[in-house]
C-alpha positions in Angstrom: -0.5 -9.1 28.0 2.2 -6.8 29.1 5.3 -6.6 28.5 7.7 -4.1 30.8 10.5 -3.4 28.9 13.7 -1.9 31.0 16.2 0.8 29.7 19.0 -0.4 30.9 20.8 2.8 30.9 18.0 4.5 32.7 15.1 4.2 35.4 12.7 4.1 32.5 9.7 1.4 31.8 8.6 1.3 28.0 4.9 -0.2 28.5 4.4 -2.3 25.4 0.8 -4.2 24.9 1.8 -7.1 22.5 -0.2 -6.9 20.1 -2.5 -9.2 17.3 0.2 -8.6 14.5 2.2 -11.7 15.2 2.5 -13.7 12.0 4.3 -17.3 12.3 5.4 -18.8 9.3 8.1 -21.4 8.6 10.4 -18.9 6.8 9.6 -16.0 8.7 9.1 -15.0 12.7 8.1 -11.5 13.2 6.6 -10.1 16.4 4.8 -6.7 16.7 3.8 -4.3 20.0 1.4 -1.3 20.7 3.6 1.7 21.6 1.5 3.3 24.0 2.2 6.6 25.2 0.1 7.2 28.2 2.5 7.4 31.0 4.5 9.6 32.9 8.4 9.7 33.2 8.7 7.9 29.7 11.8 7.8 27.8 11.8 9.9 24.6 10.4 8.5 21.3 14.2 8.6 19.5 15.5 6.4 22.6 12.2 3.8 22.1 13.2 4.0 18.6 16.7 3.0 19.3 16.2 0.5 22.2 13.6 -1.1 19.7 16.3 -1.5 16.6 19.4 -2.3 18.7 17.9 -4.3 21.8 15.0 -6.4 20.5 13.9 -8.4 17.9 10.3 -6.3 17.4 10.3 -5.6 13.8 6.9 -3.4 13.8 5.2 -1.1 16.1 1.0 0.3 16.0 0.7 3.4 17.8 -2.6 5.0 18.8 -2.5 8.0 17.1 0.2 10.0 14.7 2.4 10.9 16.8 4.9 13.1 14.6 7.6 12.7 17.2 7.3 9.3 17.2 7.0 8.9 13.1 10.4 11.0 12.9 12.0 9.0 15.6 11.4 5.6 13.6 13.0 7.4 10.7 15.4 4.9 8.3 14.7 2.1 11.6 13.5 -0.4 9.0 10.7 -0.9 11.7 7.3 -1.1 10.4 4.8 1.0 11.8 1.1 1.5 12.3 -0.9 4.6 12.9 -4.1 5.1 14.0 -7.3 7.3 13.6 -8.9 8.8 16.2 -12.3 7.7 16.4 -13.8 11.1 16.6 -12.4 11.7 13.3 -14.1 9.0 11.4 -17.2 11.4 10.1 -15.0 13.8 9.1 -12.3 11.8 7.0 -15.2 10.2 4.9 -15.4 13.2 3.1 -12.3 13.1 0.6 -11.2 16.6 1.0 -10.6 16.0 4.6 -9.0 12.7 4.2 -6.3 14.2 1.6 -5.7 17.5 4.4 -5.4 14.5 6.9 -2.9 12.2 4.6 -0.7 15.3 3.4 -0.2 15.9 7.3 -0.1 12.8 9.3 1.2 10.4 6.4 2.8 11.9 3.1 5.7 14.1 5.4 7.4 10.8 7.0 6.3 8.2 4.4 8.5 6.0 3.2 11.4 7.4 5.6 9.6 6.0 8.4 8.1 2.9 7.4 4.6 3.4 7.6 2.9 -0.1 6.2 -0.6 0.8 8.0 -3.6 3.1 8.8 -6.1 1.4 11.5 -9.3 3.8 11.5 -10.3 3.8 15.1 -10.7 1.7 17.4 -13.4 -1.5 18.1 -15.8 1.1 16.6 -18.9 -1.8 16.0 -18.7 -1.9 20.2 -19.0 2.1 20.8 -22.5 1.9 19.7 -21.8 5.4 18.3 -24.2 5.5 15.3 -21.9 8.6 13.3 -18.8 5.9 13.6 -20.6 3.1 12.7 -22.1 4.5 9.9 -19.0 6.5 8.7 -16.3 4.2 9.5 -16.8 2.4 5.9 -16.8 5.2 4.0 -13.9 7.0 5.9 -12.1 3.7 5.1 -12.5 3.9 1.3 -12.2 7.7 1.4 -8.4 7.3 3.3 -6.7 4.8 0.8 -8.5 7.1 -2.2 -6.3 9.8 -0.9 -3.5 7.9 -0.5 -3.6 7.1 -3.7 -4.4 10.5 -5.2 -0.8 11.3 -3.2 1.0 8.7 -4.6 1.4 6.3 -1.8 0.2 2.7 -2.7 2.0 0.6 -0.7 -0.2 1.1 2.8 -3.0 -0.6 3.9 -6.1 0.8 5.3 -7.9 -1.3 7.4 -9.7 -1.0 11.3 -9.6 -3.3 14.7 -12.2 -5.1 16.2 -13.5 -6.6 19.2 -14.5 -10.0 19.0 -18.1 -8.2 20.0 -18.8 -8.4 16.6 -19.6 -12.0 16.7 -23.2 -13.4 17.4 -21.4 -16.8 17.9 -17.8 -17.5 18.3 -17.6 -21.3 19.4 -16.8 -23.1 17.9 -15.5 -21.2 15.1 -16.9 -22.9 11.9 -20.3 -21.6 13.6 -19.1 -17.7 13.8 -21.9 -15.6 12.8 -21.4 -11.7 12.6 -24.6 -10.0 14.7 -27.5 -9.3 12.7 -27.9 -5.8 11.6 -23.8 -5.2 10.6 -23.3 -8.3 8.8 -24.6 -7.4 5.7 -24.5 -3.2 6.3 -21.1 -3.2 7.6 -19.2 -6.1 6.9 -20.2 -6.7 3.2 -18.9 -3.6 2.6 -16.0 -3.7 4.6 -15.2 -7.1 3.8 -15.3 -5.6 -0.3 -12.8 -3.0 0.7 -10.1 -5.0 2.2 -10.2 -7.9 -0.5 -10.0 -4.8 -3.0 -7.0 -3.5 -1.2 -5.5 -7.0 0.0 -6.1 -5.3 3.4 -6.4 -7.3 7.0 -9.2 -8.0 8.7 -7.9 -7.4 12.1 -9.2 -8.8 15.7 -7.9 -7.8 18.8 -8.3 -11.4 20.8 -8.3 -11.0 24.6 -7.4 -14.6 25.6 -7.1 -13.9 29.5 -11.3 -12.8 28.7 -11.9 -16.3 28.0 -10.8 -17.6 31.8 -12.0 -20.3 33.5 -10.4 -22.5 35.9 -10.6 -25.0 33.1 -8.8 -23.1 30.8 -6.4 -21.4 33.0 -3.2 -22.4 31.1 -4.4 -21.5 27.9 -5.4 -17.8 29.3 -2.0 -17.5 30.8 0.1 -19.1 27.3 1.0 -22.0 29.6 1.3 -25.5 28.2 -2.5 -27.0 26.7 -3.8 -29.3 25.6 -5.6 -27.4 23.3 -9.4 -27.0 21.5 -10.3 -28.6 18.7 -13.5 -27.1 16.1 -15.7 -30.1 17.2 -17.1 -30.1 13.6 -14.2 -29.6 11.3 -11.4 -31.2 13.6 -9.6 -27.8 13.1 -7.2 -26.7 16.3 -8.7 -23.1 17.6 -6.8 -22.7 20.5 
């Protein structure tokens, strides 16, 4: 979904794609975008930063890169905000002198002034069917919060998105399989790592994907019934 955000003080549009990091709680509302920068006529990254803090109640940002203007512009913001690895990079930042050039950098320079909480390495990389990211991406992982950790910085997670491609079965839920060939030489691994690290497994869920006439409201976050795990009872949508 997207949101179009107005300047009021300007003829700018801040695109924002909401994104997965929306955690509900009874104690606790919090609400997350992607701050995307492909665009032209966009406001500057100190003005985002601003509108963001005074305007809204978005409390974290994930862009898609490391964007040093926009790390410095959410300087002292109190915003949380997630970086990302390029997916290219992935074979190169498993290797832990690389990873430790890439954290000194992209990382160590703005951390904890700007409120760096995560690194995301890539991007739905189990759907690019690129075999050096695949097979890398693990390791790269591992190899990034090691270097974090040889700079001092222990208080950011590590973790990478995925597509819900990576399911065999999806529906209902308490039937999700991964597909065969990464569950056990991927997701093992991975799945280690990030109880290790008390990292996220993170999805990005495309709802408006799952459309059908019969589940037009739900696609469109309209009043529904809702869709019940057949099996466990459970609500899953």
């Amino acid at each position: 979904m997207v949101a179009k955000m107005k300047l009021f003080h300007h003829h700018h549009l801040l695109l924002l794609l909401v994104s997965s990091l929306l955690h509900l709680s009874s104690t606790t509302f919090a609400i997350g975008v992607n701050y995307g920068t492909q665009g032209n006529n966009l406001p500057p990254p100190s003005q985002v930063a601003n509108f963001i803090k005074t305007q809204t109640i978005i409390d974290s940002i994930k862009i898609f890169d490391t964007n040093h203007d926009i790390l410095n512009a959410f300087a002292n913001s109190g915003i949380a905000v997630t970086v990302t690895v390029g997916n290219g990079d992935i074979p190169s930042l498993a290797n832990l002198n690389s990873a430790r050039g890439w954290v000194a950098a992209n990382i160590a320079p703005f951390h904890p002034q700007t409120r760096i909480n995560r690194i995301v390495v890539g991007n739905e990389i189990m759907a690019t069917a690129n075999k050096p990211w695949i097979s890398n991406l693990v390791p790269a992982m591992r190899t990034i919060h090691k270097a974090l950790v040889l700079a001092g910085i222990t208080n950011v997670q590590v973790t990478t998105p995925h597509s819900l491609g990576i399911l065999s079965i999806s529906e209902p839920p308490s039937a999700g399989q991964f597909r065969r060939g990464f569950d056990r030489a991927i997701f093992a691994p991975m799945l280690q790592f990030l109880r290790e690290t008390k990292s996220p497994f993170m999805v990005n869920p495309y709802p408006y994907f799952g459309y059908s006439p019969n589940m037009a409201n739900y696609a469109l976050f309209k009043r529904n019934r809702g869709v019940h795990d057949k099996y466990t009872g459970h609500y899953i949508h």
